[in-house]
C-alpha positions in Angstrom: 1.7 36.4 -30.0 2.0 35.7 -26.6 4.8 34.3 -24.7 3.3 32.1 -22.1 6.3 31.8 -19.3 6.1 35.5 -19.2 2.9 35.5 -18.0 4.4 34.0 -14.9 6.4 37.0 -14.0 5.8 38.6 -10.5 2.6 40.9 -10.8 0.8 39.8 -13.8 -2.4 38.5 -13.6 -1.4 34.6 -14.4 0.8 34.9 -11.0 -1.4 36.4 -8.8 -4.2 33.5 -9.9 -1.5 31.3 -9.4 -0.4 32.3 -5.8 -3.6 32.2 -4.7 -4.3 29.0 -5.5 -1.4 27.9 -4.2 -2.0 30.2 -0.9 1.9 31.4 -2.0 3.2 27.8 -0.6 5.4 26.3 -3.7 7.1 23.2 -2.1 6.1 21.0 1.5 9.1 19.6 3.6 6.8 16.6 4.2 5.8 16.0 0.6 9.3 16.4 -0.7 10.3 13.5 2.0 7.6 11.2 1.0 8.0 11.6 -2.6 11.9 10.8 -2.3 11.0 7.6 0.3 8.2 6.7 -2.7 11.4 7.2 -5.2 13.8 5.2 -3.0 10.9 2.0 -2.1 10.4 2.1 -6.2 14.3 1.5 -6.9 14.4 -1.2 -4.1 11.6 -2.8 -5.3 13.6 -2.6 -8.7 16.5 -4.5 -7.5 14.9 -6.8 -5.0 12.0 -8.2 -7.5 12.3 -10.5 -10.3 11.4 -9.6 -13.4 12.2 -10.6 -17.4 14.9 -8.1 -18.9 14.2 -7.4 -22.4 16.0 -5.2 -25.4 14.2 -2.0 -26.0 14.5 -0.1 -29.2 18.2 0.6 -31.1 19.3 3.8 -30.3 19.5 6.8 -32.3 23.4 7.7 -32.0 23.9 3.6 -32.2 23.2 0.5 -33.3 23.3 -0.6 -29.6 19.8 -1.1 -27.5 20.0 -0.8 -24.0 18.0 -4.0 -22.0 15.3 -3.0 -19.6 14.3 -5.3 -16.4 10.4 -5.3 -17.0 8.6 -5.9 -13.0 6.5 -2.8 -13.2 3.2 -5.7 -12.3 4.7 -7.3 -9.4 5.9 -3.8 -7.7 2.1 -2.8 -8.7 0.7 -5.6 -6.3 3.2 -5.4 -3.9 2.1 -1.5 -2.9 -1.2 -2.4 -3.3 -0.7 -5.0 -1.0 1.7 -3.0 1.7 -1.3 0.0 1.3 -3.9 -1.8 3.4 -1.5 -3.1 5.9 -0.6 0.2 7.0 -4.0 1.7 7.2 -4.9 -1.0 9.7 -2.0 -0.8 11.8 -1.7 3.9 11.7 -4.8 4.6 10.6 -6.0 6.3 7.1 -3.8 9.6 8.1 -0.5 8.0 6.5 -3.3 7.0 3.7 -4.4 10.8 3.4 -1.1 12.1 3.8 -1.5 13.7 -0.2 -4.5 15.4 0.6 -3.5 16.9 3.9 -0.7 18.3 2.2 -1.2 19.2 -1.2 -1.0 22.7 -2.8 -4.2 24.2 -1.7 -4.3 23.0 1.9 
């Protein structure tokens, strides 16, 4: 039976494929920033929209149920909306930006 995070240890074969996929770069500056500014423009977009709160399901430990603010469609059309706008004012780089910086770049 094999146990599958030790095939991730330094030297086995699983590693080595693995680093040189990922050309031994693990985490970007840049596409730890952007994820957190996509993180933090999601939870504003969370407060600032409207949207219909609604119970969930009771929880386990509780007969409580917690009330969830359901604008998932509005925040949906508002990127897709705010995603053309800046590739006509910068240019597709900012567009691009995930493929210029992924793993294997």
């Amino acid at each position: 039976m094999a146990v599958p995070f030790l095939s991730l240890l330094p030297g086995s074969p699983m590693y080595q494929r693995l680093e040189i996929q990922t050309s031994g770069k693990v985490c970007d500056t840049k596409a730890t920033l952007m994820y957190l500014a996509w993180y933090t423009f999601c939870a504003v977009l969370w407060v600032v929209l409207p949207g219909d709160w609604v119970e969930g399901l009771p929880m386990r430990n509780s007969h409580q149920w917690m009330e969830h603010k359901i604008n998932a469609f509005p925040t949906f059309f508002l990127s897709l909306g705010i995603t053309p706008s800046i590739t006509l004012c910068c240019g597709p780089q900012l567009v691009n930006f995930t493929d210029n910086n992924g793993l294997n770049s």
